[in-house]
C-alpha positions in Angstrom: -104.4 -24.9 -13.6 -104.5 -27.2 -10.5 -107.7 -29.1 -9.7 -109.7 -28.0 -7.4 -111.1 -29.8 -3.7 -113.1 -33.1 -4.4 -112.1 -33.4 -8.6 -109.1 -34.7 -10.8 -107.8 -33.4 -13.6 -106.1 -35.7 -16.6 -102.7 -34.7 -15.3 -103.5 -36.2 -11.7 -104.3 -39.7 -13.5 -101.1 -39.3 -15.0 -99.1 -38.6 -12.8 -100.4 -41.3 -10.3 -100.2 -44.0 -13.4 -96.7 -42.7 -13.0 -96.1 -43.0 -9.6 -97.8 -46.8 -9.9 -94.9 -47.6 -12.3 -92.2 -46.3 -10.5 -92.7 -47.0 -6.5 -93.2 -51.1 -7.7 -90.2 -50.7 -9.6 -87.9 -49.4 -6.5 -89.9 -51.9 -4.2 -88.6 -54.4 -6.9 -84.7 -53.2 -6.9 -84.7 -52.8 -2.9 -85.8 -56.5 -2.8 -83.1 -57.9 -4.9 -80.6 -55.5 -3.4 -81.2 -57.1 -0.2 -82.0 -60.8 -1.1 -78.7 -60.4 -3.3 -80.4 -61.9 -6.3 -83.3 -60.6 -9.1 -86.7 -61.6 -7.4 -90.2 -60.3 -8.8 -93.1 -61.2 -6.3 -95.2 -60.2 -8.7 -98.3 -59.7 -6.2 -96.6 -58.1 -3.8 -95.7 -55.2 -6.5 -99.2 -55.3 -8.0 -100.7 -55.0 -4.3 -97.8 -51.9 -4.4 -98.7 -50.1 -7.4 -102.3 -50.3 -6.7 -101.9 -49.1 -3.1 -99.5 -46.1 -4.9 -102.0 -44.8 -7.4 -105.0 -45.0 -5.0 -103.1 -43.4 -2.5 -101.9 -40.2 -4.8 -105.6 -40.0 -6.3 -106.8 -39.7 -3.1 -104.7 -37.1 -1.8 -105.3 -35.1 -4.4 -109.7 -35.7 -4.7 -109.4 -34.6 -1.2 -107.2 -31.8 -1.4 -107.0 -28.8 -3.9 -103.3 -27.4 -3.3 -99.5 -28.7 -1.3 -100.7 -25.6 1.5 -104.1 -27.7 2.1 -102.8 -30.8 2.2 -100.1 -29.8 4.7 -102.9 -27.7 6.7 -104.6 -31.3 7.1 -101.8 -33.3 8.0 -100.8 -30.8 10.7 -104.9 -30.9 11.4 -104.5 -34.8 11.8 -101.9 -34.2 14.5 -98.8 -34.9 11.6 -95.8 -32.6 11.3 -94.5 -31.5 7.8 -90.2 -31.2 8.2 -89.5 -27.6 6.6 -86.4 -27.6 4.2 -83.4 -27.3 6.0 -80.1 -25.4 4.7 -77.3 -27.9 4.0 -74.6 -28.0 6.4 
């Protein structure tokens, strides 16, 4: 059962506490790929993971299904890229 426009259901906290953990922990990899060594700027991924879950929790409070959050994206003046066959 999805949730519907302006609530959350426990498996939209989830998955956002999900996406908090991971997107800090690429930000985290992509910074010590390119510095060359293991750094943790441990604000920087805080600010990150806060900015992630918000962001998702959002999205979905304001949204009730992927066809109505595409309809306001394109409504914003966004495009959404279609899947493309493989060449």
């Amino acid at each position: 059962m999805k949730s519907g426009l302006f609530s959350l259901k426990t498996k939209d906290w989830i998955k956002g506490l999900l996406l908090a953990v991971v997107v800090p922990v690429l930000l985290a990899v992509e910074q010590s790929l390119s510095e060359g060594t293991l750094t943790f700027n441990w604000k920087q991924l805080g600010m990150t993971a806060a900015a992630s879950l918000v962001a998702y929790l959002v999205k979905n409070f304001l949204t009730n299904d992927t066809a109505e959050a595409v309809k306001t994206i394109e409504n914003a003046g966004g495009g959404v890229i279609e899947n493309q066959k493989p060449i």
